[in-house]
mmCIF file of the N, C-alpha and C atoms, coordinates in Angstrom:
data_MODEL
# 
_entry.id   MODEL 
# 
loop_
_atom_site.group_PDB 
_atom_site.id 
_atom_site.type_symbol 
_atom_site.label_atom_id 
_atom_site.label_alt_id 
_atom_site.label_comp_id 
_atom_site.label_asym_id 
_atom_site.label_entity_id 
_atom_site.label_seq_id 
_atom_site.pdbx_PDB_ins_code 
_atom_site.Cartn_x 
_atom_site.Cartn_y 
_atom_site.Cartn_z 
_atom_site.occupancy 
_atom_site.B_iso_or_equiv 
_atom_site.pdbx_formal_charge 
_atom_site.auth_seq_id 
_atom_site.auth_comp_id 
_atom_site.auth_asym_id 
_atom_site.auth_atom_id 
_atom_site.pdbx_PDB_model_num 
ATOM 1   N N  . UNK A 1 1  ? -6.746 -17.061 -10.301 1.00 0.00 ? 1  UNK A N  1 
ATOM 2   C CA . UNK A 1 1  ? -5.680 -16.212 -9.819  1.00 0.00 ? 1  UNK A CA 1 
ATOM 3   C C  . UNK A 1 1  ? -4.685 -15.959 -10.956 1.00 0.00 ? 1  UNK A C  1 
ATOM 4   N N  . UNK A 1 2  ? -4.702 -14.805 -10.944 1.00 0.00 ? 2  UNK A N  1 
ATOM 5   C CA . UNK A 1 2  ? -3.435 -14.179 -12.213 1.00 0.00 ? 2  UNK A CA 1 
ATOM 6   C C  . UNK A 1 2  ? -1.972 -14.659 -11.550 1.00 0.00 ? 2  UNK A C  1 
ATOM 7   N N  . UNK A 1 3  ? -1.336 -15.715 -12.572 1.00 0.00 ? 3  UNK A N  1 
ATOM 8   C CA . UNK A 1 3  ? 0.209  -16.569 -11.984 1.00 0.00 ? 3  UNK A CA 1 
ATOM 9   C C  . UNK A 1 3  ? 1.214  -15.145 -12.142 1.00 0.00 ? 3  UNK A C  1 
ATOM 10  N N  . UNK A 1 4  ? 0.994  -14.065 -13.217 1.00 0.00 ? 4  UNK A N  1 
ATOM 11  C CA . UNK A 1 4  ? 2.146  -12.931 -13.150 1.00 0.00 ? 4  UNK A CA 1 
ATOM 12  C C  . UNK A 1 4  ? 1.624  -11.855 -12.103 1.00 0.00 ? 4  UNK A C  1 
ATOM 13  N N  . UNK A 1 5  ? 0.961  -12.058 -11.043 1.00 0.00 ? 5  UNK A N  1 
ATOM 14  C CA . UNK A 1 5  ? 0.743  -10.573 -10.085 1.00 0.00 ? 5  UNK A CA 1 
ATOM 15  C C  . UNK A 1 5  ? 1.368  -10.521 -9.097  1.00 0.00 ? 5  UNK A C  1 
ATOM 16  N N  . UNK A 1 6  ? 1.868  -9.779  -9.438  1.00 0.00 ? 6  UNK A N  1 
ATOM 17  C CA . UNK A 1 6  ? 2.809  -9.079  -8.056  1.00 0.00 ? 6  UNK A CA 1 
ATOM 18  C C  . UNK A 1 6  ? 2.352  -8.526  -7.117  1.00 0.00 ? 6  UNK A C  1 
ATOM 19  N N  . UNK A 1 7  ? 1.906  -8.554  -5.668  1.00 0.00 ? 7  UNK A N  1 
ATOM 20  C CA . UNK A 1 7  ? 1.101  -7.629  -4.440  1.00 0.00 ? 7  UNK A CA 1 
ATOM 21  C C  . UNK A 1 7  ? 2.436  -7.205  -3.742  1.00 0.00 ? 7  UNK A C  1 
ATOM 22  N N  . UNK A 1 8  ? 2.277  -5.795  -3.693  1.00 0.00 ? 8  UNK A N  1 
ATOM 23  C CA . UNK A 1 8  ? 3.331  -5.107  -2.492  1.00 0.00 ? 8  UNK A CA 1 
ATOM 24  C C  . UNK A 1 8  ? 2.385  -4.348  -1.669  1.00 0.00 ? 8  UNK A C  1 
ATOM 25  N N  . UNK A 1 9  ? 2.750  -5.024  -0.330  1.00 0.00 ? 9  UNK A N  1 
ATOM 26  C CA . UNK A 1 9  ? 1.808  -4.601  0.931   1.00 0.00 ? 9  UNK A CA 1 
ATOM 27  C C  . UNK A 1 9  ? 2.981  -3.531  1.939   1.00 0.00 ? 9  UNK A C  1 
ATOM 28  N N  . UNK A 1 10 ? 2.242  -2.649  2.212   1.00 0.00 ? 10 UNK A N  1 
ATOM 29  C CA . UNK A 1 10 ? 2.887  -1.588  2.639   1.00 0.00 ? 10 UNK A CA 1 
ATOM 30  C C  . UNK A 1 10 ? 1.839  -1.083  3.910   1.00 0.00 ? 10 UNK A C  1 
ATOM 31  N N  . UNK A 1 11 ? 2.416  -1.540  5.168   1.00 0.00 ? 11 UNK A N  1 
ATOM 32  C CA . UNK A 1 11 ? 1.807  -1.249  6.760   1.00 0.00 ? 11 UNK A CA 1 
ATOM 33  C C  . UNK A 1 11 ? 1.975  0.350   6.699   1.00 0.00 ? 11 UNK A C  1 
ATOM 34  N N  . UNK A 1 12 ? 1.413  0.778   7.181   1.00 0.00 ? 12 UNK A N  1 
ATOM 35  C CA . UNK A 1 12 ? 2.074  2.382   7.292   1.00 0.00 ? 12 UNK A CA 1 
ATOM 36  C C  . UNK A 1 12 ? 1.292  2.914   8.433   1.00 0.00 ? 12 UNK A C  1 
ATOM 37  N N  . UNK A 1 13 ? 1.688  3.458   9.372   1.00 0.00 ? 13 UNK A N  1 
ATOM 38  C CA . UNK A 1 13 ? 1.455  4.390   10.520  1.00 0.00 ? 13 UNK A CA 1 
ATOM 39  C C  . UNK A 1 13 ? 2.084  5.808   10.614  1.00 0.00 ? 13 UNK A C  1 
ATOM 40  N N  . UNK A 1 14 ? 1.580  6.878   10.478  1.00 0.00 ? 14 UNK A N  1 
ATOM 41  C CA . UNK A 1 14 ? 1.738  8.054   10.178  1.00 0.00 ? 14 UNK A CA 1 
ATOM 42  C C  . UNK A 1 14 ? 2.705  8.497   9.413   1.00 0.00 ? 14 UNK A C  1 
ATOM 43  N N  . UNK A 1 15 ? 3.033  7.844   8.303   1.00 0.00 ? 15 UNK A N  1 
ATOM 44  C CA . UNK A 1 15 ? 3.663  8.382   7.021   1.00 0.00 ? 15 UNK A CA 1 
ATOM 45  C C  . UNK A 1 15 ? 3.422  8.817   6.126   1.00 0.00 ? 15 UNK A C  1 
ATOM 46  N N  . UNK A 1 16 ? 2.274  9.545   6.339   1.00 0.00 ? 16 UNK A N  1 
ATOM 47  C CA . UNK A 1 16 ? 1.030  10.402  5.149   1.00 0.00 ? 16 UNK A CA 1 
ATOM 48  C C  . UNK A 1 16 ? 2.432  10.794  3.846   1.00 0.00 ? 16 UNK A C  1 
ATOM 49  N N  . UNK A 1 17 ? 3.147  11.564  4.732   1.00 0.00 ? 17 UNK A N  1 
ATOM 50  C CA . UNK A 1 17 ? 3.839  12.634  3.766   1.00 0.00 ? 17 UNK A CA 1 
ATOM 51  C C  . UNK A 1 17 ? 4.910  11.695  2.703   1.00 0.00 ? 17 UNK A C  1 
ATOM 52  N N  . UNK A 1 18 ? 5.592  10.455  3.452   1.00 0.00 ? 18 UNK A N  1 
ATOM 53  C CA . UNK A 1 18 ? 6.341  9.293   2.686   1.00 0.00 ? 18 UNK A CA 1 
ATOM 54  C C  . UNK A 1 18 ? 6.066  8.379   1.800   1.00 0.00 ? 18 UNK A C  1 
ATOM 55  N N  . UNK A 1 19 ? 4.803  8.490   2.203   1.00 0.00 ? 19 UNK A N  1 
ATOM 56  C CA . UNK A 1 19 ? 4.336  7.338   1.077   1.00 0.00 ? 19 UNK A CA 1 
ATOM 57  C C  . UNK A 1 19 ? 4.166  6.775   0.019   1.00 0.00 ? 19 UNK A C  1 
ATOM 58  N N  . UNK A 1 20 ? 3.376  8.399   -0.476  1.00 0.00 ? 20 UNK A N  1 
ATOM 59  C CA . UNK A 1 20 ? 4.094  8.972   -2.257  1.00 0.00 ? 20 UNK A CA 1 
ATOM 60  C C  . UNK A 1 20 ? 5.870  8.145   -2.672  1.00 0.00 ? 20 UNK A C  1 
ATOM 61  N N  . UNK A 1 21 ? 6.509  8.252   -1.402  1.00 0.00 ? 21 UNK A N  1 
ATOM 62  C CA . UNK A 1 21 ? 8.046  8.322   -2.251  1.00 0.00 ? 21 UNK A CA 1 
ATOM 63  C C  . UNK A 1 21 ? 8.048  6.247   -2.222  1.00 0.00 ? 21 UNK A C  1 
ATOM 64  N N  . UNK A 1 22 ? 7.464  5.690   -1.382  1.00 0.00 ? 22 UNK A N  1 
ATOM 65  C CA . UNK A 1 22 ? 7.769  4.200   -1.639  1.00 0.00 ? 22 UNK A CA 1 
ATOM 66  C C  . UNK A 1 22 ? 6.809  3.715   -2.498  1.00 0.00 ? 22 UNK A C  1 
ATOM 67  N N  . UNK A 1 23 ? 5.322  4.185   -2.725  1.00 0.00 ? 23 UNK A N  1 
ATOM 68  C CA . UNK A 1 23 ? 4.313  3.983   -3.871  1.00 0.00 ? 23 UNK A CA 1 
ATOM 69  C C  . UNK A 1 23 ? 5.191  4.085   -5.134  1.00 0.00 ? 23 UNK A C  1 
ATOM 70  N N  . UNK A 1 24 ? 5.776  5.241   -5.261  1.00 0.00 ? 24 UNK A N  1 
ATOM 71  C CA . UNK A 1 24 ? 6.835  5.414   -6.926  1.00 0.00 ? 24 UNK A CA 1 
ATOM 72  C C  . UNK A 1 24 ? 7.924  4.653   -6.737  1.00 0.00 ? 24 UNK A C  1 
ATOM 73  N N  . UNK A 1 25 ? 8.284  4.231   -5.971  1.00 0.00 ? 25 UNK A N  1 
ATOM 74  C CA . UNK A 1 25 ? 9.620  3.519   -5.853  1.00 0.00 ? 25 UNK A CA 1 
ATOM 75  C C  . UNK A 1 25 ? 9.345  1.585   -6.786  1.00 0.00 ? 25 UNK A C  1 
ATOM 76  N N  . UNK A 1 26 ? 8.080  1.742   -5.455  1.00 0.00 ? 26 UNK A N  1 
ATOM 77  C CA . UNK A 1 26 ? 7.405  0.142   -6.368  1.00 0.00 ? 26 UNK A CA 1 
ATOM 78  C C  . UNK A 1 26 ? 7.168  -0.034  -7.855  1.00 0.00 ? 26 UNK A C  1 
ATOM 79  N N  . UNK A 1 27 ? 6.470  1.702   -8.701  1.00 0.00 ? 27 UNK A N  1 
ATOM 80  C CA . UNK A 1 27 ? 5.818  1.937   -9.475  1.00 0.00 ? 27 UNK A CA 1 
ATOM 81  C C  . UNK A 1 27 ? 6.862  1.756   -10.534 1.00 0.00 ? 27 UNK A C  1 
ATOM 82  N N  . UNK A 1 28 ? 8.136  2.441   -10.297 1.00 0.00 ? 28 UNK A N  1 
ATOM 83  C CA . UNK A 1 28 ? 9.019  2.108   -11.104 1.00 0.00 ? 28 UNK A CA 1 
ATOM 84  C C  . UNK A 1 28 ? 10.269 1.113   -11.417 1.00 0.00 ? 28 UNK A C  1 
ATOM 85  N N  . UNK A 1 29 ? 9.833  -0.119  -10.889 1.00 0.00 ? 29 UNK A N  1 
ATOM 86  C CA . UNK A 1 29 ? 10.474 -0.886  -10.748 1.00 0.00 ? 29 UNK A CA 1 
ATOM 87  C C  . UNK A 1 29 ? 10.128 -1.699  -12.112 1.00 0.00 ? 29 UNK A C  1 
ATOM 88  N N  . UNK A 1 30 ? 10.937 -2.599  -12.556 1.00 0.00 ? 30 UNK A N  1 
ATOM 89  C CA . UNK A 1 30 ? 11.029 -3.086  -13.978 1.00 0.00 ? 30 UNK A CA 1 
ATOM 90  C C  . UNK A 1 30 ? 10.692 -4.235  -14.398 1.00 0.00 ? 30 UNK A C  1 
ATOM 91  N N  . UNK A 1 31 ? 9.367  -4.702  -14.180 1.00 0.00 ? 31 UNK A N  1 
ATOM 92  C CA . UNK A 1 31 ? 8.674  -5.845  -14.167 1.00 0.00 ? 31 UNK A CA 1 
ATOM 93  C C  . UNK A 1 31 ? 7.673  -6.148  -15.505 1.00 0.00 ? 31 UNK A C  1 
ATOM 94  N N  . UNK A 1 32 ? 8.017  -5.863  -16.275 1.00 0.00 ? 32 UNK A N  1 
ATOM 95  C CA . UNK A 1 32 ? 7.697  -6.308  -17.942 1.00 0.00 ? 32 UNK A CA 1 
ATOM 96  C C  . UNK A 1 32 ? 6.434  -7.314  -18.123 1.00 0.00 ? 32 UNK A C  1 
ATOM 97  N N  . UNK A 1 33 ? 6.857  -8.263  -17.026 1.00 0.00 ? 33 UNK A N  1 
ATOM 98  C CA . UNK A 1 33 ? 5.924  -9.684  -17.788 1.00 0.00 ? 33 UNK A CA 1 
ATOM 99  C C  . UNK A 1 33 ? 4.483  -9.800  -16.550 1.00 0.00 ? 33 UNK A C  1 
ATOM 100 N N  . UNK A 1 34 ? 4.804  -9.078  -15.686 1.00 0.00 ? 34 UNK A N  1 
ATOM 101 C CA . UNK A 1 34 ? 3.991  -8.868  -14.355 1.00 0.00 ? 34 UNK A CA 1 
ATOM 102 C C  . UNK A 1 34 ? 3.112  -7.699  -14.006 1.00 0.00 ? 34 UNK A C  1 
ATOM 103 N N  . UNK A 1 35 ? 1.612  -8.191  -13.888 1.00 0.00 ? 35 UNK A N  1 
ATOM 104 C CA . UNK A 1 35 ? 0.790  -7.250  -13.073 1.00 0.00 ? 35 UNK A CA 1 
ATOM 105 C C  . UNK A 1 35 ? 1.176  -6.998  -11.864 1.00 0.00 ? 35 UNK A C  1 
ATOM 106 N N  . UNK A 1 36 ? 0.961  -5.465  -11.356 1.00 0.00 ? 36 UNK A N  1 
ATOM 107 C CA . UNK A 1 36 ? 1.219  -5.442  -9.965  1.00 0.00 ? 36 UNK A CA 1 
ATOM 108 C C  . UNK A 1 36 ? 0.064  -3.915  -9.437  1.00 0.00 ? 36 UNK A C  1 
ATOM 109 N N  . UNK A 1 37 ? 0.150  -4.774  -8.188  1.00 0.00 ? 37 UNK A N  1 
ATOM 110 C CA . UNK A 1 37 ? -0.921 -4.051  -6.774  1.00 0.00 ? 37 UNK A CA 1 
ATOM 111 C C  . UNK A 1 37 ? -0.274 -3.653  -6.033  1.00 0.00 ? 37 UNK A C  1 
ATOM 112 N N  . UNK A 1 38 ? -0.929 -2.445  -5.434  1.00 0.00 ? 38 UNK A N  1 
ATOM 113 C CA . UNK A 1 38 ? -0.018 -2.037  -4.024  1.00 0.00 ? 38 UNK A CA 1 
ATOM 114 C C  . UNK A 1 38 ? -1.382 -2.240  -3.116  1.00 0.00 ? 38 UNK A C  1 
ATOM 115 N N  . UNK A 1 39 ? -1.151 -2.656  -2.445  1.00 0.00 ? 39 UNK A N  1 
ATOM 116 C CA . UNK A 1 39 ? -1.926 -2.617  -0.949  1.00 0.00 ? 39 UNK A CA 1 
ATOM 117 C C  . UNK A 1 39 ? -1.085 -2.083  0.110   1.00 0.00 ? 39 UNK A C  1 
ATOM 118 N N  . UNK A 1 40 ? -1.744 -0.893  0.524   1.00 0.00 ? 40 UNK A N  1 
ATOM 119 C CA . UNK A 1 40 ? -0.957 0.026   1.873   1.00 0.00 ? 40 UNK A CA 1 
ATOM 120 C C  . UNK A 1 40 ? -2.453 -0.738  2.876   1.00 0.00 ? 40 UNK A C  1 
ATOM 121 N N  . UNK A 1 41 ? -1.938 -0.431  3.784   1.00 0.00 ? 41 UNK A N  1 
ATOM 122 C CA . UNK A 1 41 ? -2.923 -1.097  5.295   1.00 0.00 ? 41 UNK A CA 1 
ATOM 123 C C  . UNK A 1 41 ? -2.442 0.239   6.329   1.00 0.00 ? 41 UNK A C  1 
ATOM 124 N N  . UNK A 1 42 ? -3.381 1.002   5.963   1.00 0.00 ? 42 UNK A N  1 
ATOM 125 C CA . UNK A 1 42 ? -3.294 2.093   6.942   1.00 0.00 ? 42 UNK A CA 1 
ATOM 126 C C  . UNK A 1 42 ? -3.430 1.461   8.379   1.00 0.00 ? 42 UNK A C  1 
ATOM 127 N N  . UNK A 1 43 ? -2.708 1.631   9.453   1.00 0.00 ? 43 UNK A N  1 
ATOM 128 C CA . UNK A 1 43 ? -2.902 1.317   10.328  1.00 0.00 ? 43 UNK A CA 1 
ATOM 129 C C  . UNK A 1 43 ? -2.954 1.990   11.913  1.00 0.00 ? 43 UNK A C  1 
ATOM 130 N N  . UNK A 1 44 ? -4.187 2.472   11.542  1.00 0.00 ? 44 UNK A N  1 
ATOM 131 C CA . UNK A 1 44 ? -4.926 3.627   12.241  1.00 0.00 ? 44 UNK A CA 1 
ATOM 132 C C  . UNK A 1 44 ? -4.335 4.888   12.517  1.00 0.00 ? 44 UNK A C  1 
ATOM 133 N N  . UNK A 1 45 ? -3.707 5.900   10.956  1.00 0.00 ? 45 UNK A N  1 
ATOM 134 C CA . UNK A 1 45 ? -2.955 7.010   11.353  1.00 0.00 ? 45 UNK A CA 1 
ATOM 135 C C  . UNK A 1 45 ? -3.885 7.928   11.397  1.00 0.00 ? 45 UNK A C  1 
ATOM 136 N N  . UNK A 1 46 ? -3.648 9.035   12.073  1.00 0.00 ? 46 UNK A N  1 
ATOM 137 C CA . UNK A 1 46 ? -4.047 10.332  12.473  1.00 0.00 ? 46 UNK A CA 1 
ATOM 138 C C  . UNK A 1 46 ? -3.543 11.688  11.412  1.00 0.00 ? 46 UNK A C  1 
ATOM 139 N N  . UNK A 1 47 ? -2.641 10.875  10.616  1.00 0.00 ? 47 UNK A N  1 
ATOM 140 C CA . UNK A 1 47 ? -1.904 12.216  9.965   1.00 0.00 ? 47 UNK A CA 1 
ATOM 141 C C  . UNK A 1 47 ? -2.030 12.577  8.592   1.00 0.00 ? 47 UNK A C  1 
ATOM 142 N N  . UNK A 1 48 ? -3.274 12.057  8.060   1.00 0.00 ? 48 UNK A N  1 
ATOM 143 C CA . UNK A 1 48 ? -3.572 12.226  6.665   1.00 0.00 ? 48 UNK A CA 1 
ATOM 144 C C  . UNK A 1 48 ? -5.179 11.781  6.441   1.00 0.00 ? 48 UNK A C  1 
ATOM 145 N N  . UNK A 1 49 ? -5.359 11.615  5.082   1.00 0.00 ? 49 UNK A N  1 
ATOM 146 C CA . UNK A 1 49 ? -6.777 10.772  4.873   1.00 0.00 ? 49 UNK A CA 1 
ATOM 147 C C  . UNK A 1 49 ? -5.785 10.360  3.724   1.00 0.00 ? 49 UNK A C  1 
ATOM 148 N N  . UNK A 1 50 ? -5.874 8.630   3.853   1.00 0.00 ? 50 UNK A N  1 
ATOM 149 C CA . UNK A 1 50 ? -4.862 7.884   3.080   1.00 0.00 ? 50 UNK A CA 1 
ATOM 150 C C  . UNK A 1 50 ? -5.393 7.298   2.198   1.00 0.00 ? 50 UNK A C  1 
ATOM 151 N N  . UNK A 1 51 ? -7.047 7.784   1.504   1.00 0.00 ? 51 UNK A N  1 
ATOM 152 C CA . UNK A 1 51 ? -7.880 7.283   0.635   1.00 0.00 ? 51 UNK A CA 1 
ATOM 153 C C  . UNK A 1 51 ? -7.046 8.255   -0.586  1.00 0.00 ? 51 UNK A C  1 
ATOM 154 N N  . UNK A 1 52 ? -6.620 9.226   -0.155  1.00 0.00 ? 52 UNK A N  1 
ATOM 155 C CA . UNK A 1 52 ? -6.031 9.566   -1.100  1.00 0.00 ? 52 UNK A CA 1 
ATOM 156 C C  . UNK A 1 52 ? -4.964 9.133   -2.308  1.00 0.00 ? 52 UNK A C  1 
ATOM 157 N N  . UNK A 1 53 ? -4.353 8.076   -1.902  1.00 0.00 ? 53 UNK A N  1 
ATOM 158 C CA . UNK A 1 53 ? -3.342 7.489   -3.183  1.00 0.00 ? 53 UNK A CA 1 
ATOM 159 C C  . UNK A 1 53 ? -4.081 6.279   -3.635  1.00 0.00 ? 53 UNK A C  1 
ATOM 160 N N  . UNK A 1 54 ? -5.210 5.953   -2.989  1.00 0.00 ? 54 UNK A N  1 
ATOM 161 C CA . UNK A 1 54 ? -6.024 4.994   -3.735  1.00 0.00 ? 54 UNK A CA 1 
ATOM 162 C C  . UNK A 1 54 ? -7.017 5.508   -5.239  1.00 0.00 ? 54 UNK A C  1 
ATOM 163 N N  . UNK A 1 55 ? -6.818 6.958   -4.969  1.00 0.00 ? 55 UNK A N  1 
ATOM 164 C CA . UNK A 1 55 ? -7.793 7.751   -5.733  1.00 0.00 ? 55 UNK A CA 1 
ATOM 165 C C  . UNK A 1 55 ? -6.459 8.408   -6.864  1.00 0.00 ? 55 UNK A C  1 
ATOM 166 N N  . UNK A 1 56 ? -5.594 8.689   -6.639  1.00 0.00 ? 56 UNK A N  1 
ATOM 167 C CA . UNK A 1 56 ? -4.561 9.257   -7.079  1.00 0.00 ? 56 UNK A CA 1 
ATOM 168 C C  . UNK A 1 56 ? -3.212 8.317   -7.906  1.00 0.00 ? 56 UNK A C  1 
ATOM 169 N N  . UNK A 1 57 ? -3.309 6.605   -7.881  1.00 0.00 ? 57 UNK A N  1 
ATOM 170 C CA . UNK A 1 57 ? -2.336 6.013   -8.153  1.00 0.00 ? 57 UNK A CA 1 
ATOM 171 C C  . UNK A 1 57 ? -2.948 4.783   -8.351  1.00 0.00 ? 57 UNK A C  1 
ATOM 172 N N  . UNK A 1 58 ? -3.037 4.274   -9.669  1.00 0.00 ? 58 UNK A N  1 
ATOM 173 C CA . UNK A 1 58 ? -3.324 3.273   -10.616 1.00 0.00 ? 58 UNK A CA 1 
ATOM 174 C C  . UNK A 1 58 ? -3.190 2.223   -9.837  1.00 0.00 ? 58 UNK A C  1 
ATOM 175 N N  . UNK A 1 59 ? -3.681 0.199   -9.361  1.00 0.00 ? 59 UNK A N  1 
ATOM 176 C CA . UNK A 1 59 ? -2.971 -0.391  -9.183  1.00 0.00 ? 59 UNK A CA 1 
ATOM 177 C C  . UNK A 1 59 ? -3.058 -0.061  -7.152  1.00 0.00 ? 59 UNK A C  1 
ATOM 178 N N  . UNK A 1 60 ? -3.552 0.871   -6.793  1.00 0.00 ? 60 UNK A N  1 
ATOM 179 C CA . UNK A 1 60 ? -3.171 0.980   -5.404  1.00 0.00 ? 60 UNK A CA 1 
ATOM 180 C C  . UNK A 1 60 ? -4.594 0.817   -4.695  1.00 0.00 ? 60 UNK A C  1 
ATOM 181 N N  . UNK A 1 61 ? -4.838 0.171   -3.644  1.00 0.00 ? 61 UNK A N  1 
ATOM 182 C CA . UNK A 1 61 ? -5.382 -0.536  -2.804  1.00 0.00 ? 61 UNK A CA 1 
ATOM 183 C C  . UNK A 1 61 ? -5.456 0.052   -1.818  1.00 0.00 ? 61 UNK A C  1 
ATOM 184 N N  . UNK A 1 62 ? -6.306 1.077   -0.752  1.00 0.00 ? 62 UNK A N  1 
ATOM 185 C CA . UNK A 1 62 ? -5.980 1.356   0.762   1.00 0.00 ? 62 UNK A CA 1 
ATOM 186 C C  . UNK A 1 62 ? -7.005 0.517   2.031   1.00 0.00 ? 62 UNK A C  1 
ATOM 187 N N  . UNK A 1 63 ? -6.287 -0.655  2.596   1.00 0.00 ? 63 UNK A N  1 
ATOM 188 C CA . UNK A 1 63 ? -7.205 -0.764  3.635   1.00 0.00 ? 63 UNK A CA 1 
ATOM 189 C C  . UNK A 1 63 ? -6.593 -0.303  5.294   1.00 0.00 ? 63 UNK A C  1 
ATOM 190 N N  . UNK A 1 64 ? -8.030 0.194   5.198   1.00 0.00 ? 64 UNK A N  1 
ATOM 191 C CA . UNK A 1 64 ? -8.146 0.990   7.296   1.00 0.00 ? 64 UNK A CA 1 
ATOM 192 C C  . UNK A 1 64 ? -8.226 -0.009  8.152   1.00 0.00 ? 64 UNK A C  1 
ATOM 193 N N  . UNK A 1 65 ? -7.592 0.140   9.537   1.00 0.00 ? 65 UNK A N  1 
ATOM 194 C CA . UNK A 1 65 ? -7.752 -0.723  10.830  1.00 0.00 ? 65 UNK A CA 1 
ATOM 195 C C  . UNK A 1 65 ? -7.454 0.133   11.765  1.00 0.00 ? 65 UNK A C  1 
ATOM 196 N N  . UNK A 1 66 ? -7.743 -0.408  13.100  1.00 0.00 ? 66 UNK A N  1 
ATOM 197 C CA . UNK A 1 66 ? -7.541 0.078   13.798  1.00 0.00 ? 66 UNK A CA 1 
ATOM 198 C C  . UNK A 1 66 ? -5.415 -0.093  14.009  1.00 0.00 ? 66 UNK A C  1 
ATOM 199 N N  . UNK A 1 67 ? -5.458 0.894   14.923  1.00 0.00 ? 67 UNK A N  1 
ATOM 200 C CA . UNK A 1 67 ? -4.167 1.036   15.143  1.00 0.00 ? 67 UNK A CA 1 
ATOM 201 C C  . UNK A 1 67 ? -3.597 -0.708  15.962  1.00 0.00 ? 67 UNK A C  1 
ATOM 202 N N  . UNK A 1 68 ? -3.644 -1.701  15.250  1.00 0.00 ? 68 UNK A N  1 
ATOM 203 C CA . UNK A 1 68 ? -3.066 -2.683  16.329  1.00 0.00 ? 68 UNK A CA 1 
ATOM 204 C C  . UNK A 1 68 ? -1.455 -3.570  15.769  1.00 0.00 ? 68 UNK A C  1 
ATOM 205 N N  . UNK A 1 69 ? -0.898 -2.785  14.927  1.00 0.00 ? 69 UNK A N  1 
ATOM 206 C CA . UNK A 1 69 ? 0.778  -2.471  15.224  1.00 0.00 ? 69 UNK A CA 1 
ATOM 207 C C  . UNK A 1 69 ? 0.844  -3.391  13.724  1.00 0.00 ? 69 UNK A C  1 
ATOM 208 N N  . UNK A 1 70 ? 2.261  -3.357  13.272  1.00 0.00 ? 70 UNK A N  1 
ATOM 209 C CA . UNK A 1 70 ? 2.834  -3.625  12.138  1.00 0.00 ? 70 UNK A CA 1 
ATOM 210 C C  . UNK A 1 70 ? 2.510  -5.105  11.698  1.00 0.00 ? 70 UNK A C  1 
ATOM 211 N N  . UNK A 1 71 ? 2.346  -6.143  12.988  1.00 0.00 ? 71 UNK A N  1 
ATOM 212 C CA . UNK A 1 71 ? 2.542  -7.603  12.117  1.00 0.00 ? 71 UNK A CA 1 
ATOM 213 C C  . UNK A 1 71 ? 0.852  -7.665  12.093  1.00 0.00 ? 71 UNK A C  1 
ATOM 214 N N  . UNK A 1 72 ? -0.003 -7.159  12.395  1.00 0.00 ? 72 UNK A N  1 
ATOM 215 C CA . UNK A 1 72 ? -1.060 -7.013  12.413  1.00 0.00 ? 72 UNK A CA 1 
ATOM 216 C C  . UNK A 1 72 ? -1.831 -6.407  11.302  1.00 0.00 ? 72 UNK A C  1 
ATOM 217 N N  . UNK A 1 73 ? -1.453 -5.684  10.972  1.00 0.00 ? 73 UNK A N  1 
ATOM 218 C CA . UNK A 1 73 ? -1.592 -4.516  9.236   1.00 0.00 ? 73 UNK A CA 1 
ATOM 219 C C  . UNK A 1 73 ? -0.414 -5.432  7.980   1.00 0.00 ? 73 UNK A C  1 
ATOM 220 N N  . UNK A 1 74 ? 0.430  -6.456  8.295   1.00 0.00 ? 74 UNK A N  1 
ATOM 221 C CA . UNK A 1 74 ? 0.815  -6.763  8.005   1.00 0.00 ? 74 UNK A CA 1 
ATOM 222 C C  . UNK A 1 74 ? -0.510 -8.347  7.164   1.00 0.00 ? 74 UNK A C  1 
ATOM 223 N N  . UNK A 1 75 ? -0.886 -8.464  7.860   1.00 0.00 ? 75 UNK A N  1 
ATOM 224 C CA . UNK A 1 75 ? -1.578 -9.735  8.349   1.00 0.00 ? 75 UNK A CA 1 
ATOM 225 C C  . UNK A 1 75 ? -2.500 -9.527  7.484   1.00 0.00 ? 75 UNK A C  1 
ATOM 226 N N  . UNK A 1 76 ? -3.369 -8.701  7.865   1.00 0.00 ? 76 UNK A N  1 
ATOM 227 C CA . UNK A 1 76 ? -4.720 -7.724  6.935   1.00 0.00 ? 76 UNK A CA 1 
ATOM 228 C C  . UNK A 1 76 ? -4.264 -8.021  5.586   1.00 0.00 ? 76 UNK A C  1 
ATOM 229 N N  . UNK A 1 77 ? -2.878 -7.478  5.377   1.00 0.00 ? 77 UNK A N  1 
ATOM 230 C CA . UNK A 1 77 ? -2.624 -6.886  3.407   1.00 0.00 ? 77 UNK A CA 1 
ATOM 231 C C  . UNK A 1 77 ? -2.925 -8.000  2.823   1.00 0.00 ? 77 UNK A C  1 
ATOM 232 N N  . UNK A 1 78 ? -2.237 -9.314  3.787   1.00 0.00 ? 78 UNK A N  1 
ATOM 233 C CA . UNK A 1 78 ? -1.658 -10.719 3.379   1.00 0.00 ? 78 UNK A CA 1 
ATOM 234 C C  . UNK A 1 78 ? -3.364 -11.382 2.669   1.00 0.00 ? 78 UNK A C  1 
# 
């Protein structure tokens, strides 16, 4: 296990269009000595195809579930 990696897990339910803005938010944050991952946990939205920022953004991770609520997609990222 890499001791400098940073994982930011991000639940998301139909925030296709937001996501972009908290993916860059993480992206530019100022962590010098640290690898970092995003893991989003789609959690069963209807309002996008969210393979897309896995394909589109270095470092980013998308896993699918069914829709069974935040501490649950939460759980998955973990």
């Amino acid at each position: 296990m890499d001791e400098n990696l940073i994982s930011v897990i991000i639940p998301v339910y139909n925030r296709f269009t937001r996501l972009s803005l908290a993916i860059e938010s993480v992206i530019n944050q100022e962590i010098d000595k640290f690898c970092l991952e995003i893991i989003v946990v789609n959690d069963g939205s209807t309002d996008g195809d969210y393979s897309f920022f896995e394909h589109n953004y270095n470092n980013v991770k998308v896993i699918h579930q069914n829709n069974n609520g935040v501490s649950s997609a939460r759980n998955l990222g973990i």
